[in-house]
C-alpha positions as semicolon CSV with decimal commas, in nm:
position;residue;x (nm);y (nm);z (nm)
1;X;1,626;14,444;-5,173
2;X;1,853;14,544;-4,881
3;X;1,594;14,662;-4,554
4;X;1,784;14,864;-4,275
5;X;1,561;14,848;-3,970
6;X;1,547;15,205;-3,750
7;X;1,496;14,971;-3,456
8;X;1,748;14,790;-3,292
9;X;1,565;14,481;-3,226
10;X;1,426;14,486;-3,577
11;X;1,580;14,130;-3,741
12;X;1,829;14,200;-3,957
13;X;1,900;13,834;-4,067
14;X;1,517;13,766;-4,178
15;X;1,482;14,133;-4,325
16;X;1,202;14,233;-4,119
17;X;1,224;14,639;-4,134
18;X;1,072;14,671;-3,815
19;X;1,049;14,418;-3,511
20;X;0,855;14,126;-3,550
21;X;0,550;14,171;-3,315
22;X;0,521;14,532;-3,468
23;X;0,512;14,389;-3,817
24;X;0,268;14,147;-3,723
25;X;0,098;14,391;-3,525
26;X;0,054;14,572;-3,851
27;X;-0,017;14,317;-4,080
28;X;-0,351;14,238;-3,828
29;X;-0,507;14,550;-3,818
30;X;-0,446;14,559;-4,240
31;X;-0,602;14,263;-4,241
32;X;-0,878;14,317;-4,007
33;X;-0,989;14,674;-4,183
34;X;-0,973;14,461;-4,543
35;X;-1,153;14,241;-4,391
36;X;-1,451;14,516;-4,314
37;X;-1,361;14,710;-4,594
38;X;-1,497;14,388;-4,800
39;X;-1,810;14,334;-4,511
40;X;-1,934;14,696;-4,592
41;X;-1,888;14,631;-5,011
42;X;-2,053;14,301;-5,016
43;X;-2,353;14,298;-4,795
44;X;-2,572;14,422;-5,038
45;X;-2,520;14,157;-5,266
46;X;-2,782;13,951;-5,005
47;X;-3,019;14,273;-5,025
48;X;-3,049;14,226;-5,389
49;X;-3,368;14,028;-5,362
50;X;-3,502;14,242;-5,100
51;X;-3,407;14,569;-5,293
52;X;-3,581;14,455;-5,608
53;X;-3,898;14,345;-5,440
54;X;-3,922;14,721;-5,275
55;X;-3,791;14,947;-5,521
56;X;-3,887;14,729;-5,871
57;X;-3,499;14,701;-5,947
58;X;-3,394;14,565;-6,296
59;X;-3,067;14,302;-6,257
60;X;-2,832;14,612;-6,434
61;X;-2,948;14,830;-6,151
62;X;-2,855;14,590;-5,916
63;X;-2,536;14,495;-6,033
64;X;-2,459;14,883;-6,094
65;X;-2,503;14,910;-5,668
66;X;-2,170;14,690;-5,646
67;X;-1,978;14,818;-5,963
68;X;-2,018;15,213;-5,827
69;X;-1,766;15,131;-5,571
70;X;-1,537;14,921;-5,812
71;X;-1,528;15,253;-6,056
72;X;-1,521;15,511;-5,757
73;X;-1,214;15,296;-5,635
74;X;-1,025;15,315;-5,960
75;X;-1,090;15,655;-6,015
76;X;-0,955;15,825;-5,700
77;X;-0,740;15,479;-5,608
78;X;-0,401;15,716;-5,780
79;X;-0,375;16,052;-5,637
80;X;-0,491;15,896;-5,324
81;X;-0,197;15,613;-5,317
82;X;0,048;15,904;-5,452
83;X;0,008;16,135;-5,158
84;X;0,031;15,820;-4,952
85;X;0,370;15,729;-5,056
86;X;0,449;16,045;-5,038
87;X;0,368;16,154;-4,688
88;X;0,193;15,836;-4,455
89;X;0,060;15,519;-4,544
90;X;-0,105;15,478;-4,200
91;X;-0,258;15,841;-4,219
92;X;-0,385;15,764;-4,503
93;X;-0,552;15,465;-4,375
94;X;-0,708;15,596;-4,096
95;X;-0,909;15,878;-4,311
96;X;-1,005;15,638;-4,541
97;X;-1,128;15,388;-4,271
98;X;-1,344;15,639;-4,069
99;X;-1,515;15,764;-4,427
100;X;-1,624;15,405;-4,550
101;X;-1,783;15,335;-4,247
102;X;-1,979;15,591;-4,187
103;X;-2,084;15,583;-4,547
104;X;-2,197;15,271;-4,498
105;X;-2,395;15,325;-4,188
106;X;-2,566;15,589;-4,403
107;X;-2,724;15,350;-4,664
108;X;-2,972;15,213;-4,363
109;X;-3,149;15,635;-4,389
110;X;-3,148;15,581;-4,779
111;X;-3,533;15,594;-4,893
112;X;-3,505;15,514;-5,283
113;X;-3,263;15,400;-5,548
114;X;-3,080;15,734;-5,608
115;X;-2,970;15,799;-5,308
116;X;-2,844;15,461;-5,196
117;X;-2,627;15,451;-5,545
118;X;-2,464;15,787;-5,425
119;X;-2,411;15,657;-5,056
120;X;-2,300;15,337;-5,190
121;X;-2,039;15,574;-5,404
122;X;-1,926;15,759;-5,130
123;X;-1,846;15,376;-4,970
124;X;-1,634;15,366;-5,256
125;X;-1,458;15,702;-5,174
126;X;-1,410;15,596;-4,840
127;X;-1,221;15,274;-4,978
128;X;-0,981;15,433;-5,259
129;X;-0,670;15,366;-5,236
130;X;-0,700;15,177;-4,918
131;X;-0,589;14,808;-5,082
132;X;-0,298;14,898;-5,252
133;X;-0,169;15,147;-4,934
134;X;-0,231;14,862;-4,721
135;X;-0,054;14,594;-4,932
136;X;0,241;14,810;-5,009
137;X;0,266;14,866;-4,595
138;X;0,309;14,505;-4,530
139;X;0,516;14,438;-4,830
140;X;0,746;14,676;-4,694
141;X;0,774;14,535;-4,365
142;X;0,804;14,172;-4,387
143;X;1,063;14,011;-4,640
144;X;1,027;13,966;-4,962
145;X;1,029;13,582;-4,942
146;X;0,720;13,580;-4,794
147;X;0,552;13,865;-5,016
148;X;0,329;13,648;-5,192
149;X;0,227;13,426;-4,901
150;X;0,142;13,787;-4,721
151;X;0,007;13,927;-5,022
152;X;-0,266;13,618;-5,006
153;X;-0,349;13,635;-4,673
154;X;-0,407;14,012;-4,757
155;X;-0,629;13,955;-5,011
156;X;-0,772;13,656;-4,855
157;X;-0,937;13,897;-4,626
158;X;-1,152;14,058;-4,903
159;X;-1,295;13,710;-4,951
160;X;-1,329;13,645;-4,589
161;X;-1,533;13,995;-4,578
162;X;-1,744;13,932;-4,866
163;X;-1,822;13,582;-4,712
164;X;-1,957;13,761;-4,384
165;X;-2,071;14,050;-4,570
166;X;-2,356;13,789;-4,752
167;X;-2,403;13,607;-4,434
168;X;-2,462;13,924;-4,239
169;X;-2,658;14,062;-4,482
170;X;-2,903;13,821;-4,531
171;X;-2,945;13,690;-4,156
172;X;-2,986;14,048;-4,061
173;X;-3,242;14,131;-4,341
174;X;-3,442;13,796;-4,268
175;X;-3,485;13,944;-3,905
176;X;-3,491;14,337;-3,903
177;X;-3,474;14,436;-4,262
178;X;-3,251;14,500;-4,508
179;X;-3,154;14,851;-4,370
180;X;-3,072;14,719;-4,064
181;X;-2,790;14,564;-4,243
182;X;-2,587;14,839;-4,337
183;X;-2,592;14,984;-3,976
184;X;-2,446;14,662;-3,817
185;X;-2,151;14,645;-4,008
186;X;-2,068;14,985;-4,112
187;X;-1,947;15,038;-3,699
188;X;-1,674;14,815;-3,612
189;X;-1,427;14,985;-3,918
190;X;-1,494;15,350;-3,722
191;X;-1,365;15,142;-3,380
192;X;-1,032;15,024;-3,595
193;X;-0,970;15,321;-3,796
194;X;-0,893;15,463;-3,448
195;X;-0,642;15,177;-3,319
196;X;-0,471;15,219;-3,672
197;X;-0,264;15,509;-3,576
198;X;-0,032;15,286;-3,342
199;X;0,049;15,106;-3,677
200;X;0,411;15,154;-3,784
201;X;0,525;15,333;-4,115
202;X;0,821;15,330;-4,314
203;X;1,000;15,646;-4,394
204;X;0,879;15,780;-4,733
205;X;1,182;15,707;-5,018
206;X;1,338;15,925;-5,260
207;X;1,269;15,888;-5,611
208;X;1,629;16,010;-5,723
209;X;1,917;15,784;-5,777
210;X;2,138;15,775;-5,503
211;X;1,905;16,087;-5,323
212;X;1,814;16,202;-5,003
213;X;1,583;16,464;-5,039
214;X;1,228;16,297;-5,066
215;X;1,015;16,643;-5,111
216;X;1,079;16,737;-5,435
217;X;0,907;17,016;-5,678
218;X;0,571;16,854;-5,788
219;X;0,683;16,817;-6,165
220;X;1,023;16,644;-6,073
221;X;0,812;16,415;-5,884
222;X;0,507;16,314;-6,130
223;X;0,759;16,277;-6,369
224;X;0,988;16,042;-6,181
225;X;0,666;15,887;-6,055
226;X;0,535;15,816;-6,452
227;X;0,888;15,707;-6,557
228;X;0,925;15,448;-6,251
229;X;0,557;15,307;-6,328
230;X;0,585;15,337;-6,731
231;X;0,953;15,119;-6,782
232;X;0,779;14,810;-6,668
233;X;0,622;14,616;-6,912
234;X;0,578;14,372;-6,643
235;X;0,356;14,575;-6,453
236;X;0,151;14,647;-6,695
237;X;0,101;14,334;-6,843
238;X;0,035;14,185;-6,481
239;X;-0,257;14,465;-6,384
240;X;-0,395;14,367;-6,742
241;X;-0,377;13,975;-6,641
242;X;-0,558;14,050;-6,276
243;X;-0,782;14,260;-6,437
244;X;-0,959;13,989;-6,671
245;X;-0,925;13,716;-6,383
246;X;-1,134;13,943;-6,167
247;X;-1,433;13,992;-6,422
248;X;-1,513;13,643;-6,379
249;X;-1,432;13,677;-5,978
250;X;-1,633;13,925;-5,927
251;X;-1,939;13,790;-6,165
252;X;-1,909;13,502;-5,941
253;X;-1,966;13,682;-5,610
254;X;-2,196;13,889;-5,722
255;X;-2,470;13,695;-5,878
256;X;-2,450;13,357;-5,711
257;X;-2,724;13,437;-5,458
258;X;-2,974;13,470;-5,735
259;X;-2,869;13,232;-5,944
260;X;-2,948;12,991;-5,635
261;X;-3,240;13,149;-5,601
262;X;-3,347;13,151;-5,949
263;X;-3,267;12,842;-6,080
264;X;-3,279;12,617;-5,714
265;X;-3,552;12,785;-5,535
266;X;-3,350;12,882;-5,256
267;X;-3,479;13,111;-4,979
268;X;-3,286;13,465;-5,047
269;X;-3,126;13,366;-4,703
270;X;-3,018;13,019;-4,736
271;X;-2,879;13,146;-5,078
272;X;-2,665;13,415;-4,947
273;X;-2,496;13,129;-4,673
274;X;-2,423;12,908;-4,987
275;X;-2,283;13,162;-5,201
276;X;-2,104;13,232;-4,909
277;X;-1,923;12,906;-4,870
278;X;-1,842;12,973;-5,244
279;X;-1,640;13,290;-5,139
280;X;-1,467;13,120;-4,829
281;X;-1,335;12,857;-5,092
282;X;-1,188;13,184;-5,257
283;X;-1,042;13,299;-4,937
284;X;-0,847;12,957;-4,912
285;X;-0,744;13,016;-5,270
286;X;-0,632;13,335;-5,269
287;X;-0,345;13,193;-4,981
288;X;-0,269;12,864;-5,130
289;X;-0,209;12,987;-5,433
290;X;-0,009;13,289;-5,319
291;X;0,170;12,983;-5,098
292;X;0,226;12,853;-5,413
293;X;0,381;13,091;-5,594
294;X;0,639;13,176;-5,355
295;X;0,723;12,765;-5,380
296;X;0,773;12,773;-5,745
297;X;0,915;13,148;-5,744
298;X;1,200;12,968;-5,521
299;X;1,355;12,782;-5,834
300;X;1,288;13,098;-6,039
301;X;1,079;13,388;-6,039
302;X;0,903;13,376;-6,360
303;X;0,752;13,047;-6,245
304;X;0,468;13,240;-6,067
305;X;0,322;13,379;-6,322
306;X;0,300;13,062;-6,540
307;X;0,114;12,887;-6,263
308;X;-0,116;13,152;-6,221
309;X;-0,177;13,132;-6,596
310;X;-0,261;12,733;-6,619
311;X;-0,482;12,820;-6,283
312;X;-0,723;13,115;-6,486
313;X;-0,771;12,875;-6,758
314;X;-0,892;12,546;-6,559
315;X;-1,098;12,827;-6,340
316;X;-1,272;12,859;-6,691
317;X;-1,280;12,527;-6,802
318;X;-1,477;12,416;-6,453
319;X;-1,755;12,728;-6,414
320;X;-1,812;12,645;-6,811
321;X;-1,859;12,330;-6,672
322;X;-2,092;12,365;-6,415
323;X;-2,318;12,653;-6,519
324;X;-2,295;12,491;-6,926
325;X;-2,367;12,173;-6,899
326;X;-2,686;11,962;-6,697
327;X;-2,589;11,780;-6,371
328;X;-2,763;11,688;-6,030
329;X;-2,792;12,029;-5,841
330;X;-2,565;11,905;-5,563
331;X;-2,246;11,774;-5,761
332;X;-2,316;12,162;-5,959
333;X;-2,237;12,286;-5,649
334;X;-1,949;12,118;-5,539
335;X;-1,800;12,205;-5,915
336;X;-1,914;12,584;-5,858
337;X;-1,741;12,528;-5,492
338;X;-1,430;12,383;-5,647
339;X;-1,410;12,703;-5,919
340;X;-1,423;12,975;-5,622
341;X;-1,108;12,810;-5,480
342;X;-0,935;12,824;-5,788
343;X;-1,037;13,165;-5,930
344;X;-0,857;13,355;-5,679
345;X;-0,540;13,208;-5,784
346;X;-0,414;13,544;-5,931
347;X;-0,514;13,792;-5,638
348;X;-0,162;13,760;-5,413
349;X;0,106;13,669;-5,713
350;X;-0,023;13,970;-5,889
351;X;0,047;14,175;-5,614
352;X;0,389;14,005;-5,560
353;X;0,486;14,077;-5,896
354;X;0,421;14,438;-5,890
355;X;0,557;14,521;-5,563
356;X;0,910;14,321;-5,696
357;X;0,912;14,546;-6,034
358;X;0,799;14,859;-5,892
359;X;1,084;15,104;-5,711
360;X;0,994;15,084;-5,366
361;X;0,935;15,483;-5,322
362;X;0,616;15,430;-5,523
363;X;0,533;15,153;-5,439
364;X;0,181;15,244;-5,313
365;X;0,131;15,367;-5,637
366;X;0,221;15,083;-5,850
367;X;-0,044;14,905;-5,627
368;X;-0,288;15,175;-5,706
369;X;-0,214;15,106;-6,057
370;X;-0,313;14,803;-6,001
371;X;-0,620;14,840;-5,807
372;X;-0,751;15,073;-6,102
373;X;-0,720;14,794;-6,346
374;X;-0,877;14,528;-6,084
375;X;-1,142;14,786;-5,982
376;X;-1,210;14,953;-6,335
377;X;-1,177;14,658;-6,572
378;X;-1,196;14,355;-6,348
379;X;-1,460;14,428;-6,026
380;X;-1,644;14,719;-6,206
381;X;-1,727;14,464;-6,542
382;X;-1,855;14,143;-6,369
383;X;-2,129;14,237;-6,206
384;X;-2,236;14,468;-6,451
385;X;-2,180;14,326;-6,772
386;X;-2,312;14,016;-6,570
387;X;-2,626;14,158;-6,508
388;X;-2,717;14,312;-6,883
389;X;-2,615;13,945;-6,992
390;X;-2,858;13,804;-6,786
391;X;-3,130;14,077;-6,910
392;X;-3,078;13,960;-7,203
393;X;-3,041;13,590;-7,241
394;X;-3,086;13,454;-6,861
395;X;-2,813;13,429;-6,574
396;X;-2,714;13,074;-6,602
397;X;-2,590;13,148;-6,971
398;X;-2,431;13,467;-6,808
399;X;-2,265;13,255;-6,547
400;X;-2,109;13,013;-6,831
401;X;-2,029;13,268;-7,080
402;X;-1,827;13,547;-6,816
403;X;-1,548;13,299;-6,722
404;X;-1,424;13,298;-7,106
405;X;-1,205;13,630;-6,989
406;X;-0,983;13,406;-6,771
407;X;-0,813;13,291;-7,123
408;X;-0,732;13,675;-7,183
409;X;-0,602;13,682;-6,780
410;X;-0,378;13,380;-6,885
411;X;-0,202;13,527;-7,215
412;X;-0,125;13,855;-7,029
413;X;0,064;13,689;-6,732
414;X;0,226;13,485;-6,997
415;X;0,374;13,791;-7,158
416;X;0,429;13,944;-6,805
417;X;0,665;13,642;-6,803
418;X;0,867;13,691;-7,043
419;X;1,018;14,024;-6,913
420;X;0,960;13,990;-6,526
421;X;1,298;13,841;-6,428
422;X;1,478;14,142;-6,607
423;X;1,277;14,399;-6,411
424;X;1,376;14,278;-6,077
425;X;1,706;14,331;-6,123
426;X;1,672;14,697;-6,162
427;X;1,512;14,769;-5,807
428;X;1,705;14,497;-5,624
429;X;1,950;14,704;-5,442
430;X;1,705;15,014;-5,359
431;X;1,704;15,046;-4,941
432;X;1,436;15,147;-4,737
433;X;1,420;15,216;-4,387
434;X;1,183;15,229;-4,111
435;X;0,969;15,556;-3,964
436;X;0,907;15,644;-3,590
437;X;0,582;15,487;-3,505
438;X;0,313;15,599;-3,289
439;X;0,280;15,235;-3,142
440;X;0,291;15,236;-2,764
441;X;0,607;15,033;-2,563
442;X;0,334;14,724;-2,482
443;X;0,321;14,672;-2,890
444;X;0,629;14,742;-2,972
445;X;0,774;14,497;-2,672
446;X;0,498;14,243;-2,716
């Protein structure tokens, strides 16, 4: 893909769009409001013992308080990412930043079950669309070589939240209560979403061939919009593969605390920091792995995806493993420890892919297509289906039997495969260029 940077100190050689401290500018203040996006959706996986000691919670209620957010997401995650590429990615941003958090500060006034599930929904209203926007900002602005190695750092960030998220949650809860909780971290996002408008943009792109004119009569555009998404088998195929992988991710990250305290005896407290560690092994994951599929991209593209494949199934073979089979509770640890690293492995290449097959004027979009299949059939399942599971025959036999789905993750991104090459040809040459940013001279010169 051929970038033309607006600016003339943008590098032209590495394919930056814009200059390099204003990419990098950007790409920090993505990273930092994933980062809380993921603080504000996790903490209350450290309340769950708390929550059903109060409120007599069964393990499907619980679960359902993290899957609202996961369905909420996919829901809205389109028409929000559509207007996005369609008028401002960083607008965008900055209303969905300021409604998350105070959505989350609201869940500390909740007084029963119904009305934190509807506060933890409107969390989840708050965050639509706000991954994919984000990713398909920084995809835009870096070069592609380093998409995937971006993409992981990205994504790394949701780990790296859910990791403090626990940790917050359960410190805080141990010393104030578990209302408390929601309060502390639901104010620094409000503090970013205002810094956000110095991010820069890129100009929106026009869908036709060849065109100019980006605002077009709505049906001309859906229709462009649904022909660009539906011609890539690749895509689909991909958000299918990511999809399954993040069933078992999410199972993992949800119900680990218990399990720990469950099956170890571990305070809810201690629990939530070793859980946590868990996650942080997923944060390295998601950017070694996307590290490594830019290395074996470099000798040819489809090479990603079969990497990624091999990596879902041994993420399987070691949770079966570790929750299946009897072993000293430390060396169960280290195995669950070991699995965390690896199941991220399909977070950034998955995002690569997309944003390679997708035409870059909806390219928000594609990554909202995306995000509904990670949200609706990957985060929403895990910790719900998790939960009946363990209703029904007892979480450690959940925790061995959910990871079976990273076989189906591997056969899709095997088929992705097979037609991802082909697809990159037919966006290669599509130009994009950069849009006047807000960002005062001190950024931009930095």
């Amino acid at each position: 893909m051929n970038l033309h940077a607006a600016d003339p100190r943008a590098d032209h050689h590495d394919g930056y769009l814009v200059s390099q401290p204003q990419a990098w500018f950007a790409f920090a203040m993505t990273f930092a409001l994933m980062l809380f996006d993921y603080i504000d959706r996790q903490v209350i996986v450290s309340l769950f013992p708390h929550l059903k000691t109060a409120w007599a919670l069964s393990d499907k209620q619980l679960g359902a308080l993290v899957s609202v957010i996961s369905i909420v997401v996919a829901v809205g995650g389109l028409p929000v990412a559509l207007l996005a590429d369609r008028y401002s990615r960083v607008k965008s941003i900055v209303v969905m930043a300021t409604v998350w958090s105070l959505a989350t500060i609201s869940c500390m006034f909740t007084r029963n079950y119904g009305q934190l599930f509807t506060a933890r929904a409107i969390v989840g209203v708050g965050e639509t669309g706000y991954g994919s926007v984000g990713a398909a900002l920084i995809a835009s602005l870096f070069p592609k070589r380093l998409r995937a190695t971006l993409m992981g750092a990205f994504f790394a960030a949701a780990s790296v939240g859910s990791v403090l998220g626990v940790l917050l949650g359960g410190v805080i809860a141990a010393r104030w209560g578990w209302q408390a909780a929601f309060g502390v971290v639901g104010i620094p996002g409000l503090v970013l979403a205002l810094l956000y408008v110095f991010v820069p943009d890129y100009k929106t792109v026009a869908m036709a061939a060849g065109g100019t004119q980006v605002r077009q009569p709505a049906g001309t555009l859906l229709q462009r919009v649904a022909g660009a998404l539906t011609s890539s088998r690749t895509l689909w195929w991909t958000c299918l593969g990511a999809a399954f992988q993040l069933i078992v991710v999410s199972t993992i990250w949800a119900w680990l605390p218990s399990y720990l305290n469950r099956y170890h005896g571990t305070p809810p407290d201690r629990a939530a920091m070793q859980a946590a560690l868990v996650v942080l092994c997923g944060a390295l994951g998601a950017f070694v792995w996307g590290v490594v599929a830019d290395v074996v991209a470099a000798r040819r593209q489809r090479n990603r995806l079969i990497a990624v494949a091999v990596l879902a199934v041994v993420t399987l073979l070691v949770f079966m493993t570790a929750f299946g089979t009897a072993m000293p509770a430390n060396q169960q640890f280290l195995l669950i420890a070991f699995g965390g690293f690896l199941m991220t492995c399909t977070v950034a290449p998955a995002s690569s892919v997309v944003f390679d097959v997708v035409h870059p004027g909806v390219r928000s979009t594609g990554a909202a297509v995306l995000s509904l299949f990670q949200n609706l059939f990957g985060l929403a399942i895990g910790p719900f289906v998790g939960g009946a599971m363990s209703d029904a025959w007892g979480l450690q036999t959940a925790l061995a039997v959910m990871p079976i789905f990273g076989v189906v993750a591997a056969g899709c991104f095997l088929l992705a495969a097979r037609s991802y090459e082909a697809e990159l040809k037919r966006v290669s040459n599509v130009s994009i260029d950069a849009a006047p940013t807000a960002a005062p001279a001190a950024v931009a010169s930095a």
